[in-house]
N, C-alpha and C positions, 0 to 999 in steps of 0.2 A: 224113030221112036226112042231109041235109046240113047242118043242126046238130050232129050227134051229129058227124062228120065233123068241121067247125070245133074242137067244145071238144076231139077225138081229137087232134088234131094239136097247138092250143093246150097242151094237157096233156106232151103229148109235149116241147115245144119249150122248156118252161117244167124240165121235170126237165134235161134239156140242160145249160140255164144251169147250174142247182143243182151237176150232177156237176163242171161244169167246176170252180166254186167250192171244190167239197169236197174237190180234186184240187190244190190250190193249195198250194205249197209255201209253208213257213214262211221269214222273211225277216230275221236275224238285224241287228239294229240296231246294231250295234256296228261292221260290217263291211261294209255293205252300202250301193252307190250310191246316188245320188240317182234312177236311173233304175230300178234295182231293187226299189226304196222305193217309185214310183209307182204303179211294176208291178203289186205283190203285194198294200200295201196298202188296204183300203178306205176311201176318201171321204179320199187323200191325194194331192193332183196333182202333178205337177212342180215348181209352187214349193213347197208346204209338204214334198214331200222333201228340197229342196233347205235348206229352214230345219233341217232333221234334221242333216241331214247339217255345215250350216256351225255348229249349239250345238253339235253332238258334239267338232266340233275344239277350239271355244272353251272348254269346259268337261270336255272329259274322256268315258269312255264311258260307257253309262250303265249303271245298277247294276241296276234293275227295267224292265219296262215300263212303268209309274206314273209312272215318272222321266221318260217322252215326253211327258207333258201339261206340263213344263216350257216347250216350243217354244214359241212364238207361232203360235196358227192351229191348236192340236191341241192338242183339250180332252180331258174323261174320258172323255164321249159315245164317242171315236174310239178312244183306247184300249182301249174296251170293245170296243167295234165289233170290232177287231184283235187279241184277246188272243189266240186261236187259231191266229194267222199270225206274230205274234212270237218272234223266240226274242233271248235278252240272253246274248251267248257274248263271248268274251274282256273280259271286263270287269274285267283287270287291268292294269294302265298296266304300260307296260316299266321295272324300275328300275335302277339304274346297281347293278353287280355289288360285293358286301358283302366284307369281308374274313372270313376265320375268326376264330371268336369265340377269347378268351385262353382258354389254360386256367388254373384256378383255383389248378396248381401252378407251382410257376419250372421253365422249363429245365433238365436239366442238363445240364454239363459230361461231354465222352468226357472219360475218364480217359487220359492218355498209359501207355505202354507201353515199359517197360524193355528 
């Protein structure tokens, strides 16, 4: 009985983990700290968030997830590992505001009034 008892509770302790895992918010890399990064996701510590987070500056956001195995220290292995946790949101740089395009015909002139 008290095997059955061990692998009962083993079993039990083991889906625990899994739920916690499957429960785990996605962590949008574009936006997201170095301590958030650590957090969420998998087989990423504190320094190789911290490299996330200092290429992101250096180089812009990034476009895909694929685009994370750029870092140093975070291969495809990991990207794979995380695709499910990822999310690549604001992945448009801020641009300096455009003027209105011409239009194709000239101006005209108000007519004065007699």
């Amino acid at each position: 009985m008290k095997p059955f008892s061990v692998l009962f509770k083993s079993l039990l302790f083991s889906l625990l983990l899994a739920g916690s895992v499957l429960a785990a918010d996605k962590v949008d890399i574009n936006t997201a700290d170095a301590a958030q990064l650590d957090q969420v996701l998998v087989g990423v510590g504190a320094s190789k968030a911290q490299a996330i987070v200092e290429y992101r500056k250096a180089n812009g956001p990034f476009k895909s997830a694929d685009e994370l195995a750029n870092v140093k220290g975070i291969g495809l292995k990991t990207v794979e590992r995380n695709r499910d946790l990822i999310a690549v949101g604001s992945s448009r740089a801020v641009s300096a505001p455009t003027k209105p395009a011409a239009s194709a015909t000239p101006a005209t002139k108000p007519v004065a009034r007699r």
